[in-house]
C-alpha positions as CSV (number, residue, x, y, z in Angstrom):
1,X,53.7,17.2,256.3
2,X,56.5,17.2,254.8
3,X,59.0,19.2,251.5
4,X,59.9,16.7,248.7
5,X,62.0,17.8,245.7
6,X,61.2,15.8,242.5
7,X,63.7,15.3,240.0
8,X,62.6,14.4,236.5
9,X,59.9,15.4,234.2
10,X,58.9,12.8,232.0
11,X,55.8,9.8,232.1
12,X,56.6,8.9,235.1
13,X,57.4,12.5,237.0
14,X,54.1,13.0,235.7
15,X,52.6,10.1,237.6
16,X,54.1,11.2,240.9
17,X,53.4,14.6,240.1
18,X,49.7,13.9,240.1
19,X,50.1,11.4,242.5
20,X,51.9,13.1,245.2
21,X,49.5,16.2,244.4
22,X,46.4,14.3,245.7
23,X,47.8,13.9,249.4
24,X,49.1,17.3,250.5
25,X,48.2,15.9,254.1
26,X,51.6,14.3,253.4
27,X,53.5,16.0,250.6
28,X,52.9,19.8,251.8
29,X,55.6,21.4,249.7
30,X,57.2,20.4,246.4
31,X,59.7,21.4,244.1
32,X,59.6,19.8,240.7
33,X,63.3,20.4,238.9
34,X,64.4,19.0,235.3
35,X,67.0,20.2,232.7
36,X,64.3,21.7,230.8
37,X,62.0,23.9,233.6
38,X,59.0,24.2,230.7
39,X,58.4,20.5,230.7
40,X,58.3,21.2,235.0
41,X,55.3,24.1,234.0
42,X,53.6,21.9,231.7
43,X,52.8,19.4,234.4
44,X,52.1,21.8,236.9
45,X,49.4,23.4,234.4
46,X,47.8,19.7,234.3
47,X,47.6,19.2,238.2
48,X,45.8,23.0,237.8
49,X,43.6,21.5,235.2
50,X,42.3,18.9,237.4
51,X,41.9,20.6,240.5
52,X,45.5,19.1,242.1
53,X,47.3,21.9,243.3
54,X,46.2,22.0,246.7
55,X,50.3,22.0,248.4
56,X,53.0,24.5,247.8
57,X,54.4,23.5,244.1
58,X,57.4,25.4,242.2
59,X,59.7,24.4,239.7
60,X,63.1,24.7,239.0
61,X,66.0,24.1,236.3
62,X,68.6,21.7,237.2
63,X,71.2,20.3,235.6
64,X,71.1,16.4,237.3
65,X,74.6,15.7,236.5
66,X,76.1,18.7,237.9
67,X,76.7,17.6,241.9
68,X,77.3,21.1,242.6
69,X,74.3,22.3,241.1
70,X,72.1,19.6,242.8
71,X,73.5,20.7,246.1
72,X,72.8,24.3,245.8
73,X,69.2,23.4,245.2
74,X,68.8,20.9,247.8
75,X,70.5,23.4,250.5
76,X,67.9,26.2,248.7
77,X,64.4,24.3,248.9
78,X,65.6,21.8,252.4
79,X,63.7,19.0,251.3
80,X,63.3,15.7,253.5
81,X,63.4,13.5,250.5
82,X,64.7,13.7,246.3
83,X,62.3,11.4,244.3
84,X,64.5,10.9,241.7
85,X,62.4,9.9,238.2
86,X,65.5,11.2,236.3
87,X,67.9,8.7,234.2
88,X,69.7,6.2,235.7
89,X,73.5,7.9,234.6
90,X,72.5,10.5,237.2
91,X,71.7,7.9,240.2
92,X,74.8,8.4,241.7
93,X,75.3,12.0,241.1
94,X,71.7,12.8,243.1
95,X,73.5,10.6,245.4
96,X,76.3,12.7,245.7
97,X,73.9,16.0,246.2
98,X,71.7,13.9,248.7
99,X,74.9,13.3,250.8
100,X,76.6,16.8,250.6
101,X,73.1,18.1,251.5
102,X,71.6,16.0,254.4
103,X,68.6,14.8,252.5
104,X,66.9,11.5,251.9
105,X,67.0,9.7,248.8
106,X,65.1,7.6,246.8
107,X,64.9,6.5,243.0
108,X,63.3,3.6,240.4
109,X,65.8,2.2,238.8
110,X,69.4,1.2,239.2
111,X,72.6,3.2,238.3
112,X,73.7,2.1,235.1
113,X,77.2,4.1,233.5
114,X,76.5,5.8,230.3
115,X,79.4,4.2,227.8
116,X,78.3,0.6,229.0
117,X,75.1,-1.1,229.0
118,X,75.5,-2.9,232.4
119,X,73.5,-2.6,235.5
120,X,74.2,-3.7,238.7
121,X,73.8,-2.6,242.1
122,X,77.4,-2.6,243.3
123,X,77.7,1.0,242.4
124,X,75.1,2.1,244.8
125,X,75.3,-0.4,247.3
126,X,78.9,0.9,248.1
127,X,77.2,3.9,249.4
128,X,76.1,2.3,251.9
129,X,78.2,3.8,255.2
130,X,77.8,7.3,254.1
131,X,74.2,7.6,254.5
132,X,74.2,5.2,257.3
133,X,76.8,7.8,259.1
134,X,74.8,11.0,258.1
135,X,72.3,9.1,259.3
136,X,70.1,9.4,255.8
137,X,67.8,6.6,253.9
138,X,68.5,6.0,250.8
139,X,65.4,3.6,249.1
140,X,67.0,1.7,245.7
141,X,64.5,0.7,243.1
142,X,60.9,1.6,244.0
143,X,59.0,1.1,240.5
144,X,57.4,-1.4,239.4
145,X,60.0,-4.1,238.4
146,X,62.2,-3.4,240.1
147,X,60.1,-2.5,243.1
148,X,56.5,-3.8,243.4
149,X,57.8,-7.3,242.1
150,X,60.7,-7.4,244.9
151,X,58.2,-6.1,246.9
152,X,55.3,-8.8,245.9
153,X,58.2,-11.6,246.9
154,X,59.0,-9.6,250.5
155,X,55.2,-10.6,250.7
156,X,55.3,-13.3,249.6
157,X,57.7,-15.0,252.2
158,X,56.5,-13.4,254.9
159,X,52.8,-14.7,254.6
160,X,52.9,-17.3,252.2
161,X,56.5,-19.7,253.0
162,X,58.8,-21.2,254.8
163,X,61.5,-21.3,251.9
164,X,61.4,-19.8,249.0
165,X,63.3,-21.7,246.1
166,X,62.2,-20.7,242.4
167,X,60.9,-17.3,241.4
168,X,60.0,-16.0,238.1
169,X,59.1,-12.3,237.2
170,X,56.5,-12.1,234.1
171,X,56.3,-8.6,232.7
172,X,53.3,-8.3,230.3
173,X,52.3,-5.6,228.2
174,X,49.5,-6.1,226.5
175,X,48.6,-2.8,224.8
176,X,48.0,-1.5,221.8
177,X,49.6,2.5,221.1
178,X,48.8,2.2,217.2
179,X,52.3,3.4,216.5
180,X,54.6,1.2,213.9
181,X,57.5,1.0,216.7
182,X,57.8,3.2,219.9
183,X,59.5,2.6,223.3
184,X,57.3,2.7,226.6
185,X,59.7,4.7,228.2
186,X,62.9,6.3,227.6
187,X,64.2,4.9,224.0
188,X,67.9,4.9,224.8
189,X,67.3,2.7,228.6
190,X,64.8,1.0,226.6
191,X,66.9,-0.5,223.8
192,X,69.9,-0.9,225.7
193,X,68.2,-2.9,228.5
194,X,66.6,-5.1,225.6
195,X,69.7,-5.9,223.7
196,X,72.0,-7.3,226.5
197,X,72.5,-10.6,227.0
198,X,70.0,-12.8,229.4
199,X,70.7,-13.6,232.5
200,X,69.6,-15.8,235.2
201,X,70.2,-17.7,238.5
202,X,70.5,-21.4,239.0
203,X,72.1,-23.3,241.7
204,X,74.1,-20.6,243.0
205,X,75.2,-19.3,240.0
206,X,74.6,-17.1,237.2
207,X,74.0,-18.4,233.4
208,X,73.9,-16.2,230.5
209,X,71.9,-16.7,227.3
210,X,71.9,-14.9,223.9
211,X,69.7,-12.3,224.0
212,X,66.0,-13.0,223.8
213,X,67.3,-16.2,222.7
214,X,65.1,-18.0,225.4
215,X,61.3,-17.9,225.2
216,X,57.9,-19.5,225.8
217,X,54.3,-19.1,225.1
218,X,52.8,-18.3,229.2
219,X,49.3,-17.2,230.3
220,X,48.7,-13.6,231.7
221,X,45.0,-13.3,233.7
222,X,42.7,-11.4,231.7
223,X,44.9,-11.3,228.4
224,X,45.4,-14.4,227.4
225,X,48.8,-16.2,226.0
226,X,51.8,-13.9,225.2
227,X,55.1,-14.8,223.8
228,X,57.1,-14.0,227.1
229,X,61.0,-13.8,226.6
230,X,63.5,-14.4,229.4
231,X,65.8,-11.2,230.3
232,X,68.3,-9.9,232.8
233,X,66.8,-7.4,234.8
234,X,68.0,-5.7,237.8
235,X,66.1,-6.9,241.2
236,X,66.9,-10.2,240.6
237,X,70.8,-9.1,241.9
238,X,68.7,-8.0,244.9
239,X,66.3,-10.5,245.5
240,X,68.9,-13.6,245.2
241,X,71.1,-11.7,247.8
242,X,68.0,-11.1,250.0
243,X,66.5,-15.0,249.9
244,X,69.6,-16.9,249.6
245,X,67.4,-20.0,249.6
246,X,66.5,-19.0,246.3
247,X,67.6,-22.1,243.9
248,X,66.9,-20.0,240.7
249,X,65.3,-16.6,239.7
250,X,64.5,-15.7,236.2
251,X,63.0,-12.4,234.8
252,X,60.6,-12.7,231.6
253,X,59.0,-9.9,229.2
254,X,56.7,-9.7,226.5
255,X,57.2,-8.3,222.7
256,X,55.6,-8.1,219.9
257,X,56.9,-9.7,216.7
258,X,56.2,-6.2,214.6
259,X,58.5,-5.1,217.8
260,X,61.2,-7.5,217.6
261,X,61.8,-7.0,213.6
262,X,62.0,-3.5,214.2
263,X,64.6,-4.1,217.2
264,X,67.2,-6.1,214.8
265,X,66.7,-3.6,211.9
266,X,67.8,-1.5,214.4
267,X,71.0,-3.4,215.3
268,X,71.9,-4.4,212.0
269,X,71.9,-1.1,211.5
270,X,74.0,0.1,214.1
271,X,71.6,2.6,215.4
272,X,71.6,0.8,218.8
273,X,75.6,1.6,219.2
274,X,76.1,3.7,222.2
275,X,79.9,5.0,221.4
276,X,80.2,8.1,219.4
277,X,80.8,8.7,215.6
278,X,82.2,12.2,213.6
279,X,79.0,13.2,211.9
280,X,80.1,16.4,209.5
281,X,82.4,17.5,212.1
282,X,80.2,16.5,215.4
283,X,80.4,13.5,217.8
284,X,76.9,12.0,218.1
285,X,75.8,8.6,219.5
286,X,73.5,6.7,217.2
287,X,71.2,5.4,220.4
288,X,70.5,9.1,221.1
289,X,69.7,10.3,217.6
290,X,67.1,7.6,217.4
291,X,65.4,8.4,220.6
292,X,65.5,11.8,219.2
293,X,63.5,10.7,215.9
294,X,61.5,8.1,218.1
295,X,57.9,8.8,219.0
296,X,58.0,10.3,222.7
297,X,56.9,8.0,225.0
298,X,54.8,10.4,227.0
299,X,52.6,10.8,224.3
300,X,51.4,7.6,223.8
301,X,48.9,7.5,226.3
302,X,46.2,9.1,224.4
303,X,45.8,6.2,222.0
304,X,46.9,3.4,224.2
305,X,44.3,0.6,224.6
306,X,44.6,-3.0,226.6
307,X,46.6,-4.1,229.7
308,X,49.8,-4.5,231.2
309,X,50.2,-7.3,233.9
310,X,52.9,-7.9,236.0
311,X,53.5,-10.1,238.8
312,X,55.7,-13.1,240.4
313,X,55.4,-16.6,240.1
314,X,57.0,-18.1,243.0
315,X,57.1,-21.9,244.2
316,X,58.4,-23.1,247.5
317,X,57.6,-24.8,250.5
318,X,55.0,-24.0,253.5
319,X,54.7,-26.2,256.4
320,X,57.0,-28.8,254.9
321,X,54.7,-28.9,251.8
322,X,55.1,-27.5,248.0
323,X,53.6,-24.7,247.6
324,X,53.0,-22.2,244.5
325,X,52.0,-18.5,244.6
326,X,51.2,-16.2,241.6
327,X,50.8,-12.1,242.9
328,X,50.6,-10.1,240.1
329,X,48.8,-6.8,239.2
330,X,47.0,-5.5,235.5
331,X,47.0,-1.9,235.0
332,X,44.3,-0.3,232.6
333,X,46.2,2.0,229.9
334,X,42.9,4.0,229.3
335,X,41.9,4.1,232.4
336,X,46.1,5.4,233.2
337,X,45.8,7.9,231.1
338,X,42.5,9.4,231.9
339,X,43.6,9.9,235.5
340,X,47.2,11.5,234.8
341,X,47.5,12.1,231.1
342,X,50.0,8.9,231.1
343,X,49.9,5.0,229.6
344,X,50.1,2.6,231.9
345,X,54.2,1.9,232.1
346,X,54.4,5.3,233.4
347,X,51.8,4.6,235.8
348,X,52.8,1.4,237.1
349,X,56.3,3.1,237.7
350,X,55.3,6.4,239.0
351,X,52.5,4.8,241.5
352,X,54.9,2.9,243.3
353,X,57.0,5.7,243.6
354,X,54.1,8.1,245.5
355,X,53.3,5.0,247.2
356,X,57.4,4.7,248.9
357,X,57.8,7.7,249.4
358,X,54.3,8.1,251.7
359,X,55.9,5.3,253.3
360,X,59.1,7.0,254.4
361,X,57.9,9.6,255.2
362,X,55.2,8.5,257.2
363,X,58.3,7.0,259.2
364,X,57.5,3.2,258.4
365,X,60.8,3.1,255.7
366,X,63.0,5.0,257.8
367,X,66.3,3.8,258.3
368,X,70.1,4.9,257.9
369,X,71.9,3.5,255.2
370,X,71.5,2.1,251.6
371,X,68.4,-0.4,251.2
372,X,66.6,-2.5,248.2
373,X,62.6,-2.1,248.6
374,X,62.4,-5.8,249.6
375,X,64.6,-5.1,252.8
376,X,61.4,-3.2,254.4
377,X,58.2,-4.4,256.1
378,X,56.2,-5.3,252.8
379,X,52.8,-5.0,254.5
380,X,52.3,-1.3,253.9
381,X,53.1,-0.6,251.0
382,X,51.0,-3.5,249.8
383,X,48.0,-1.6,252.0
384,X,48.5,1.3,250.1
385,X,49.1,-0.1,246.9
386,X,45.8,-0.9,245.6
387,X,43.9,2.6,247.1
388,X,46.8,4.1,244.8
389,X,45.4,3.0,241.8
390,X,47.1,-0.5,241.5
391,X,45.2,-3.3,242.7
392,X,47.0,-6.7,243.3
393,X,45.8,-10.2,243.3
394,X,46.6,-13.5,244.3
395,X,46.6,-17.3,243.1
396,X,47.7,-19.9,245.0
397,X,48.2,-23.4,244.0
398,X,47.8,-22.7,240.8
399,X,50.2,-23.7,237.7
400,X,52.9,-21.5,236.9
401,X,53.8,-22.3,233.4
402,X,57.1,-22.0,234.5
C-alpha cells in the first residue's frame, strides 16, 4: 500500500480520483492538492457519494507553479508518487518539487512553455540524470494519446512484428455534448494544440503542413466514417526515437464542421492569441478570457451521448511478410459519466493514469531516470487496461485506410 499525492482537480483528476479510490489495497493514502482546495472537496464528496472512500483522503491548496510550495507539501504528506493531472506549464515545476523532495513522478501530457504553443519532449527528457542519480522514476505521458497509443505500438512490436515501418494514430470522437462549441478538455491546451501547424515523419525526416490543411474520410469500428484530420501530436517525438525503423508516423483527429467554423471565427478574431493586450488598464490574454467564457469541460458529461475511439494503425513486416495491425479502443461517454461524473476524454485520460501508476507502484514500472510509457514492458498495463474500464481490441490484416 502505498501514499500518492494527486495534483489537479479537473475531468480527469476526477477520473483518477474515483479510479484510484476503488483499489485502496494499492493506493492506501491520498492527498488530492489544486489551486482552488473547493474543487479538491467537491470530488471527495462524490467518491462519498458512491461509496469510494475506503483509503485515507485529504486535500490540500497548492499553488503548482510555486517549486517551493510543491516541496513543502511533498516533504509534509511523503508520498511515493505525484500524479500530476495539472497543466502542462507546471510539468517541469512538479518536476522541480519531485527532485528536491525524493518522490516519484508521473504526468499525461508533455511540458509545453506558456508564451509558445510548442511541445516537445526535450525539456523533460533533459531531466533525465537527476532522477536517475536520486535514484527516482519519472513516467512521461501516460494518457491516452499520448500513452495508451505509444503503449498499443510497445504491443504491438513485441507480439505482432519484426519491423515496424508506418504507423498512424486515429483519434475519434464521436459524441454528441449538445453544446454550440465547447472544448473536451482544457480550452486554452485545447485550441492551441489545434491551431499549430501539422506535423509528421517520413523517411527520416519531419514535414510540416498547414494546419488541418491535410485530411481524409477514414472508418472508425462501431461509428462509422469521420472526417479525420492529420496533426502534430506529441508521442510521435517518442515513438520515432523508440522504433527507429519507423519509415513514417502520422497522428490524425476528428472535428466536426460546426467545430471547425467556430475554430476560425475564433482566429479571425484573435481570440486564440496567447500574448497579452492592455484591457482598461489590465494585461489579459485573449486564449484565457475565452476559456473563461467557454462551457467547462467537466460539465459536459451529463449530456454527452456516442463514442470516442482511438487506436493505431500500424503496418510492417512479421516473419519476412507484410503485415497490418489495427488496436484501438471505444469508450462509452454515458456509460463514462455514469461511473465518475465525467465524458469519456476525461475518462480515457484519467484511466490510463490509475492504470500506470498501479503499475509503478506495484514495482513493474520502476526504474531510475526519465522514461516515455513505451520504454516499459507493455504487457501489464495492457492486462489491466480493459478490467479498468477500457477494453481494447484487435484487427489484423485488415485495411488501414491509411
Amino acid at each position: 500500500m502505498s501514499r500518492v499525492l494527486i495534483i489537479g482537480a479537473g475531468g480527469v483528476a476526477t477520473v483518477v480520483a474515483h479510479k484510484v479510490a476503488a483499489h485502496p489495497e494499492v493506493f492506501s493514502d491520498v492527498l488530492l492538492a489544486s489551486r482552488t482546495q473547493s474543487k479538491c472537496d467537491n470530488i471527495i464528496k462524490s467518491l462519498e457519494s458512491r461509496g469510494l472512500k475506503k483509503a485515507q483522503w485529504q486535500t490540500a491548496r497548492v499553488d503548482a507553479d510555486n517549486v517551493p510550495e510543491l516541496t513543502a507539501l511533498m516533504e509534509k504528506f511523503k508520498p511515493e508518487l505525484v500524479i500530476n493531472v495539472a497543466l502542462p506549464y507546471q510539468d517541469l515545476h512538479i518536476m522541480d518539487a519531485c527532485l528536491a523532495a525524493g518522490v516519484n513522478y508521473m504526468d499525461t501530457a508533455n511540458y509545453e512553455p506558456l508564451d509558445e504553443a510548442k511541445y516537445q519532449y526535450s525539456w523533460q527528457w533533459a531531466y533525465h540524470d537527476r532522477f536517475k542519480e536520486a535514484g527516482l522514476t519519472a513516467i512521461l505521458g501516460c494518457g491516452f494519446d499520448p500513452g495508451v497509443t505509444s503503449i498499443f505500438t510497445a504491443y504491438a512490436a513485441k507480439h505482432h512484428f519484426d519491423e515496424i515501418q508506418y504507423l498512424d494514430i486515429v483519434d475519434c470522437n464521436a459524441g454528441n455534448h449538445g453544446k454550440a462549441f465547447a472544448t473536451n478538455f482544457n480550452p486554452e491546451i485545447n485550441i492551441r494544440e489545434i491551431t499549430q501547424r501539422g506535423k509528421y515523419w517520413e523517411n527520416g525526416d519531419w514535414h510540416e503542413t498547414d494546419p488541418l490543411s491535410v485530411h481524409k474520410a477514414l472508418n472508425y469500428p462501431r461509428v462509422g466514417a469521420k472526417e479525420s484530420y492529420l496533426m502534430y501530436h506529441e508521442e510521435l517525438e517518442s515513438l520515432v526515437k523508440h522504433y527507429p525503423t519507423l519509415k513514417r508516423a502520422r497522428f490524425w483527429m476528428t472535428f466536426g464542421q460546426e467545430y471547425l467554423t467556430h475554430l476560425r471565427v475564433i482566429q479571425n478574431i484573435g481570440m486564440d492569441r496567447i500574448d497579452p493586450i492592455e484591457y482598461e488598464g489590465h494585461q489579459i490574454v485573449p486564449i484565457q478570457f475565452l476559456k473563461a467564457v467557454l462551457p467547462n469541460p467537466g460539465d459536459l458529461g451529463a449530456n454527452y451521448t456516442g463514442w470516442t475511439s482511438i487506436g493505431c494503425r500500424i503496418r510492417g513486416i512479421k516473419d519476412g511478410k507484410e503485415k497490418t495491425y489495427y488496436i484501438f479502443n471505444n469508450c462509452s461517454h454515458e456509460v463514462a459519466y455514469k461511473e465518475t461524473g465525467t465524458q469519456g476524454v476525461s475518462y480515457t485520460t484519467g484511466v490510463p493514469a490509475t492504470v500506470g501508476a498501479m503499475m509503478h507502484l506495484k514495482g513493474l514500472w520502476k526504474q531510475p531516470g526519465v522514461f516515455n510509457v513505451e520504454q516499459f514492458d507493455p504487457d501489464p498495463f495492457l492486462k489491466e487496461l480493459g478490467p479498468e474500464g477500457l477494453p481494447w481490441e484487435e484487427i489484423i490484416n485488415g485495411d488501414l485506410e491509411l
